[in-house]
C-alpha positions in Angstrom: 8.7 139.7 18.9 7.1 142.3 20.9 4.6 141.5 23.7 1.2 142.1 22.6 -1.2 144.9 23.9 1.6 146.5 26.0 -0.9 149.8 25.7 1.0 153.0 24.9 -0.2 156.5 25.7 -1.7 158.5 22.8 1.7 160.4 23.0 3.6 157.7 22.9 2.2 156.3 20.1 2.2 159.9 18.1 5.9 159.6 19.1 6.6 156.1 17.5 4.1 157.3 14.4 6.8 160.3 14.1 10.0 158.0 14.7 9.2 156.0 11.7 8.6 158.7 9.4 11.2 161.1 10.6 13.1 160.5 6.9 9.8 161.2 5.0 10.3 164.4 2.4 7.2 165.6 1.4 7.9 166.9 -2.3 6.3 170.9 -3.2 4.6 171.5 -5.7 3.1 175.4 -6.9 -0.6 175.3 -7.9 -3.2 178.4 -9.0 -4.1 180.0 -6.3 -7.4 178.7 -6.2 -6.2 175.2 -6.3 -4.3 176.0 -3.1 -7.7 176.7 -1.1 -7.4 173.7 2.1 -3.4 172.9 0.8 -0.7 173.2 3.5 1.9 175.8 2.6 5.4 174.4 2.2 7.2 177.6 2.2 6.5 181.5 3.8 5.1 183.9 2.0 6.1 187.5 1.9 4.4 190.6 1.1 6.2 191.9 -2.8 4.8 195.3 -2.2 2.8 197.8 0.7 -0.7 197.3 1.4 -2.0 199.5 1.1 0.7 201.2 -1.5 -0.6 204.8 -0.4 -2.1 206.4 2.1 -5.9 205.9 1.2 -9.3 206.5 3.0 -11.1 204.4 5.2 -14.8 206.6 5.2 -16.9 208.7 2.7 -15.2 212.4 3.4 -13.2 215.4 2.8 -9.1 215.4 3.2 -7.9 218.0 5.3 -5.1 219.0 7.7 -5.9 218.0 11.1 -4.9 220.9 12.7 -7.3 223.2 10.5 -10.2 221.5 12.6 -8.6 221.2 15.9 -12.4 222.7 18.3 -14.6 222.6 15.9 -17.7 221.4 16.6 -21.3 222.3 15.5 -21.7 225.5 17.4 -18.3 226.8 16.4 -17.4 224.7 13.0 -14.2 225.3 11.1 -14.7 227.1 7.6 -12.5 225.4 5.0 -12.3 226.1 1.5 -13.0 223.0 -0.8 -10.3 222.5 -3.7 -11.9 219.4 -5.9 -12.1 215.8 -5.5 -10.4 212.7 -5.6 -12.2 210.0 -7.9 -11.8 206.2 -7.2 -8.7 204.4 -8.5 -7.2 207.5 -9.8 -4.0 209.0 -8.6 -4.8 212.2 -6.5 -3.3 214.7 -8.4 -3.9 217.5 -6.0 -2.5 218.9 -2.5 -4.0 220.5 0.4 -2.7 223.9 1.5 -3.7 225.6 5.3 -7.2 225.8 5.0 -8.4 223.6 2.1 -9.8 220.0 2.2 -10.5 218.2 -1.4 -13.4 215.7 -1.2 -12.1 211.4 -0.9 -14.6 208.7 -1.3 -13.9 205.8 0.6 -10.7 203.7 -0.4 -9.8 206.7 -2.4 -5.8 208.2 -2.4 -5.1 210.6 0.1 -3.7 214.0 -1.7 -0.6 214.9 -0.5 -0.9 217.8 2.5 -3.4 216.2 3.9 -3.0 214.0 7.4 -7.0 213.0 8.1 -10.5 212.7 7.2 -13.6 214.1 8.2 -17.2 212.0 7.6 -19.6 213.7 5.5 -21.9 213.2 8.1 -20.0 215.9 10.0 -19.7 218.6 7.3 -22.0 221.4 5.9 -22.0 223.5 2.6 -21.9 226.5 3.3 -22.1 227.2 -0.7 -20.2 225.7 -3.9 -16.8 226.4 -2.0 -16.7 226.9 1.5 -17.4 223.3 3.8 -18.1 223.6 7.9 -16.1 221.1 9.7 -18.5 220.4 12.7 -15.7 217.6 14.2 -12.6 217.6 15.5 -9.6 215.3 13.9 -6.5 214.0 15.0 -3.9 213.5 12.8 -4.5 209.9 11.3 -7.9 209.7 11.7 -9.7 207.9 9.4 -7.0 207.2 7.4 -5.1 203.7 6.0 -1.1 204.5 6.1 0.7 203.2 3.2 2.1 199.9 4.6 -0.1 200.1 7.6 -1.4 196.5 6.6 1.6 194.9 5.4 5.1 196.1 4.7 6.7 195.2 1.5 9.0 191.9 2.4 6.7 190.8 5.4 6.1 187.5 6.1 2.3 187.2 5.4 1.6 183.5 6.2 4.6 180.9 7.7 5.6 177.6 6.1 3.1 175.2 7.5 -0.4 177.4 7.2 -3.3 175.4 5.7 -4.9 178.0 3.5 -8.4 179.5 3.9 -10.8 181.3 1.7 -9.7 184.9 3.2 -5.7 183.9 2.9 -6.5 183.2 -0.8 -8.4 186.5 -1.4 -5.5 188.4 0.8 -2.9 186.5 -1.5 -5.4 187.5 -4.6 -5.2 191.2 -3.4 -1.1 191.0 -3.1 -1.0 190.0 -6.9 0.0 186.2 -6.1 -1.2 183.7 -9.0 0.3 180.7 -7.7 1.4 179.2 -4.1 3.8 176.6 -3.3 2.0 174.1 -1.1 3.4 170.2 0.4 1.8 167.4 -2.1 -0.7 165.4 -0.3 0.5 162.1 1.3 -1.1 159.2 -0.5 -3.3 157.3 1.7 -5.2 154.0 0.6 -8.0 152.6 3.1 -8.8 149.1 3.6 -11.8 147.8 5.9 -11.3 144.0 6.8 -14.2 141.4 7.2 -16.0 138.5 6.6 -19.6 140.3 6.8 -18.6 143.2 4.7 -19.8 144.4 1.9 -20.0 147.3 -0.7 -23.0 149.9 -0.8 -23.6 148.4 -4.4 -23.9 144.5 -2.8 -27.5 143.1 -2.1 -27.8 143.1 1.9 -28.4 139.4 3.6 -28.3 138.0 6.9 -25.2 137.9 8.3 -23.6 140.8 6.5 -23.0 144.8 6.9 -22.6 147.8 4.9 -19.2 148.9 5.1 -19.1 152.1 6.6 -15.7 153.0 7.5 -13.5 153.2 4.0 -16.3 155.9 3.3 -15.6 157.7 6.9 -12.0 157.2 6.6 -11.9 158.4 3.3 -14.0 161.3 3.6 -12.4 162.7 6.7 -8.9 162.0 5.1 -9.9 164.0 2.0 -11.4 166.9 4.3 -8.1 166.7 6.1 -6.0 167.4 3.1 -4.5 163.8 2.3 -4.7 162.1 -1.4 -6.9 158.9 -0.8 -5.7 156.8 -3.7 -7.6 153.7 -2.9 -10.4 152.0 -1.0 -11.0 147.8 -1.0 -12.7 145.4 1.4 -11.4 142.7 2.2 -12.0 139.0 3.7 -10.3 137.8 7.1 -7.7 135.9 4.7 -3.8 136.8 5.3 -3.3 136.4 1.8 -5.6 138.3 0.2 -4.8 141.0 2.8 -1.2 140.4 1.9 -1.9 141.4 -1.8 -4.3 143.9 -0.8 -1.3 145.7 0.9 1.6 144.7 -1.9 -0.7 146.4 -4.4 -1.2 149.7 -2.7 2.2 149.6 -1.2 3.4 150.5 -4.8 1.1 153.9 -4.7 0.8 154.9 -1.2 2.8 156.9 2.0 -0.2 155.5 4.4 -2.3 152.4 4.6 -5.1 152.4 7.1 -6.6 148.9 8.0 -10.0 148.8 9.4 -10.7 145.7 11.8 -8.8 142.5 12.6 -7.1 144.4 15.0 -7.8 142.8 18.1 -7.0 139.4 19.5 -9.8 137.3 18.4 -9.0 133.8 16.2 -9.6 135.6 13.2 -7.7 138.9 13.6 -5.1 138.7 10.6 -4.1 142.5 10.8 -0.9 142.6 12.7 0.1 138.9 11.4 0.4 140.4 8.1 1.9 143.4 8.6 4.5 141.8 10.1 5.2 139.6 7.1 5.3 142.3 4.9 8.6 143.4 5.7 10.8 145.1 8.2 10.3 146.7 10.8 6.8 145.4 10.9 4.1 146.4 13.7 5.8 148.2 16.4 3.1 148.6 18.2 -0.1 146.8 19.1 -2.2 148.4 22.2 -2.9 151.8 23.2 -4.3 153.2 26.6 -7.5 154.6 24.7 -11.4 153.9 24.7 -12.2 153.7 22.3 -9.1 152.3 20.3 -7.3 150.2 22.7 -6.2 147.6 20.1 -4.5 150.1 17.4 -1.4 148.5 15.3 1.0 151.0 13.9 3.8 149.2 11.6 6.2 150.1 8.8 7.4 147.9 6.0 9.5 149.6 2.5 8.9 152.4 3.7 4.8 152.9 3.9 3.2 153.6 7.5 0.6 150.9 7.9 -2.1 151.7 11.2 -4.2 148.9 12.0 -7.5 150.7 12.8 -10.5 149.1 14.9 -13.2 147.8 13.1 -16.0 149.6 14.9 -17.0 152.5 12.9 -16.9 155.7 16.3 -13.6 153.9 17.6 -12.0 153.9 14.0 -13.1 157.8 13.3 -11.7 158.6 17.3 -8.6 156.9 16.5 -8.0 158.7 13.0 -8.5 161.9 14.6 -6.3 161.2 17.4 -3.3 160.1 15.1 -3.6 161.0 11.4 -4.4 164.9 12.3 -1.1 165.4 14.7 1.0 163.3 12.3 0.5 165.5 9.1 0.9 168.5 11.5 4.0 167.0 12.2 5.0 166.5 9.1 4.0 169.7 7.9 4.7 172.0 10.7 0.7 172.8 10.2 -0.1 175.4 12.5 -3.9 174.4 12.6 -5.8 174.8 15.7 -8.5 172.4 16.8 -11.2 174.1 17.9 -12.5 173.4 21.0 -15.7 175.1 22.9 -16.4 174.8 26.5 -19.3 173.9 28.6 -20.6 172.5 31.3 -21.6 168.8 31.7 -25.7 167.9 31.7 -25.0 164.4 33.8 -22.5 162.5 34.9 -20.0 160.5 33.0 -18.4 157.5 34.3 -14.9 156.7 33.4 -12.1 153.7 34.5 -8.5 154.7 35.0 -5.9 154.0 33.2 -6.6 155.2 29.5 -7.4 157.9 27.8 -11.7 157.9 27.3 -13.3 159.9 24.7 -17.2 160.4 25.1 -19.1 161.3 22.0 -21.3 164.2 23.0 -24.1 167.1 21.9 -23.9 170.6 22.4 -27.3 173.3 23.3 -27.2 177.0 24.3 -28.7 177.6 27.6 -29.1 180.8 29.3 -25.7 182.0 27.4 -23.8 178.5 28.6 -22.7 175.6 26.2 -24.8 172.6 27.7 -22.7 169.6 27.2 -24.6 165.9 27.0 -22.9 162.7 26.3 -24.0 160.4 23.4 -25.4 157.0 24.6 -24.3 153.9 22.8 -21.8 151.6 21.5 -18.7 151.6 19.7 -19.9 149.7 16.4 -22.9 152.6 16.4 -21.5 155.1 13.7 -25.1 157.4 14.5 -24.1 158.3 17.2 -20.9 160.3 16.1 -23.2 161.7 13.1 -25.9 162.9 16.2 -22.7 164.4 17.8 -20.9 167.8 17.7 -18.1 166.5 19.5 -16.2 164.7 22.1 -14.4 165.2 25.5 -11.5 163.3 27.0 -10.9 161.9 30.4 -7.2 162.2 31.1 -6.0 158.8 31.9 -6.3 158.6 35.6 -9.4 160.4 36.0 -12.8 158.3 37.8 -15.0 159.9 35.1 -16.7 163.4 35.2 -19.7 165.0 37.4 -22.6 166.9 36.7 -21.7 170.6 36.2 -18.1 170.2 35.5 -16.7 172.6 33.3 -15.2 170.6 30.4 -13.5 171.3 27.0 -15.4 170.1 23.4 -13.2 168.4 20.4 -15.2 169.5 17.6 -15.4 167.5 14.5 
């Protein structure tokens, strides 16, 4: 039996999350395109063709060679003689000869002969078919080379890119209807307590609103798990117990809210332990909030012992689910992050990790960043927050005016 609350860097315990999962094959599946929107591709994705798949313009303008307007300007324009137009989403059909320029609207094919394009704006009529060229061109200008974009067989997003609204319209464009993506892992959610209660319940003394199967769930879904159940439970082994065997049936992940610590009545590492082998492998990591997080296995479903106060469970979620599906996944996501400078001090003990909830305001062009009074169990004051910033482990806290880095939710 392990000794209890041996704390484990956030690392660490990513590490261990990792280790017991390292066998876990997440199963692909191809949905429409649209369905893919959020979904975490499970294979690369090539270009099948050019983009564009001929040279096409990028302005409102005549086609000409650029050496027929090489010092022209509007004292001294170049006299070319017109030769017809191009009309949208019809193959040009013409070429330009020593002299010539054929009129292109923009996205229009470029006739052959011609090498750039001149803005209307820099043209005149001199009558139904001679134009001025009052500009200059280089060679290129203004145009979009076939393949410039993307060259046929190019990777155009890696295995592991979560898809977003303009890599569905940029898959739309290359004529893909479907996308193979990973399956979400199946996550259930359990809070754990005596005083809890559903929304639904009638509110007495003595009891709260549970809050964090709706949090966890919520921030699972937006992460792009599966959340296949939510229950409340009493501080009773054995209803916890078939809480879990029923959900172990369905799900990858169980998250358990509460009875985490090491009060009389905290059940959750006591019966994830009898649920089978290798039990919690963990119980204690160097984090406030979240110092008394369980991670455990048993047949095969990751079970994390969450705390029971509403900001520490949401801190530890996003400090442990997030990394592990982008290990899993080989997400390349990036958590955005904005910098600013600190409104006040912030005090901080060594030897864990410290996240501080905290508000952002513009100031003369400068982030201001202010910490978020209050306590753990006090879920408004994540919803009044933007944020949050971390004190590296052996760091006494942060001053006035220090530069720091923003976790955004």
């Amino acid at each position: 039996m392990m000794e209890l609350l041996k704390t484990l860097s956030v690392t660490e315990v990513r590490e261990k999350m990792a280790a017991l999962l390292q066998d876990k094959k997440i199963q692909v599946e191809e949905v429409n395109l649209l369905e893919g929107l959020g979904r975490i591709l499970a294979k690369s994705v090539t270009s099948p063709h050019d983009v564009p798949e001929f040279n096409r313009s990028t302005v409102d303008g005549y086609a000409v060679k650029a050496a027929d307007t090489f010092g022209a300007n509007e004292g001294i324009p170049a006299m070319l003689a017109k030769k017809g137009e191009v009309h949208m989403g019809m193959y040009a059909g013409v070429d330009v000869g020593e002299g010539e320029c054929v009129y292109v609207p923009t996205g229009g094919m470029m006739p052959t002969g011609a090498n750039a394009m001149v803005m209307v704006e820099y043209v005149e009529h001199l009558d139904d078919s001679t134009l001025l060229v009052q500009q200059s061109v280089s060679p290129g200008a203004n145009v979009l080379r076939k393949g410039e974009d993307l060259e046929k067989d190019r990777e155009i997003f890696g295995r592991g890119h979560r898809l977003r609204p303009q890599d569905i319209g940029l898959l739309a464009g290359m004529g893909f209807q479907k996308v193979p993506v990973f399956e979400p892992l199946k996550v259930a959610v359990i809070s754990t307590g005596d005083e809890l209660i559903s929304p639904e319940e009638v509110l007495s003394p003595g009891k709260i609103i549970d809050m964090n199967t709706y949090s966890l769930s919520a921030a699972l879904q937006e992460d792009g798990f599966k959340v296949i159940g939510r229950a409340v439970v009493k501080d009773d082994m054995e209803t916890l117990r078939q809480t879990l065997r029923d959900y172990m049936k369905r799900a990858d992940i169980i998250l358990i809210s509460g009875g985490s610590s090491m009060g009389e009545y905290d059940i959750t590492k006591k019966t994830i332990d009898s649920m089978g082998e290798p039990g919690a492998v963990l119980h204690g990591m160097s984090l406030k909030p979240g110092k008394p997080t369980i991670v455990g296995m048993a047949e095969g479903v990751l079970m994390i012992g969450l705390p029971g106060q509403p900001v520490s469970a949401l801190v530890v979620y996003h400090l442990l689910m997030k990394p592990l599906l982008w290990k899993l996944t080989g997400n390349d996501t990036i958590t955005p992050i904005v910098s600013g400078e600190l409104t006040v001090n912030i005090p901080s003990a060594p030897g864990r990790e410290h996240y501080v909830m905290v508000t952002l305001e513009q100031e003369n062009g400068r982030w201001m960043v202010s910490p978020q009074h209050g306590k753990s169990g006090m879920l408004s004051m994540m919803g009044r927050s933007q944020g949050m910033v971390r004190i590296p482990v052996n760091q006494e806290g942060l001053s006035n005016g220090d530069k720091v880095d923003v976790i955004l939710f």
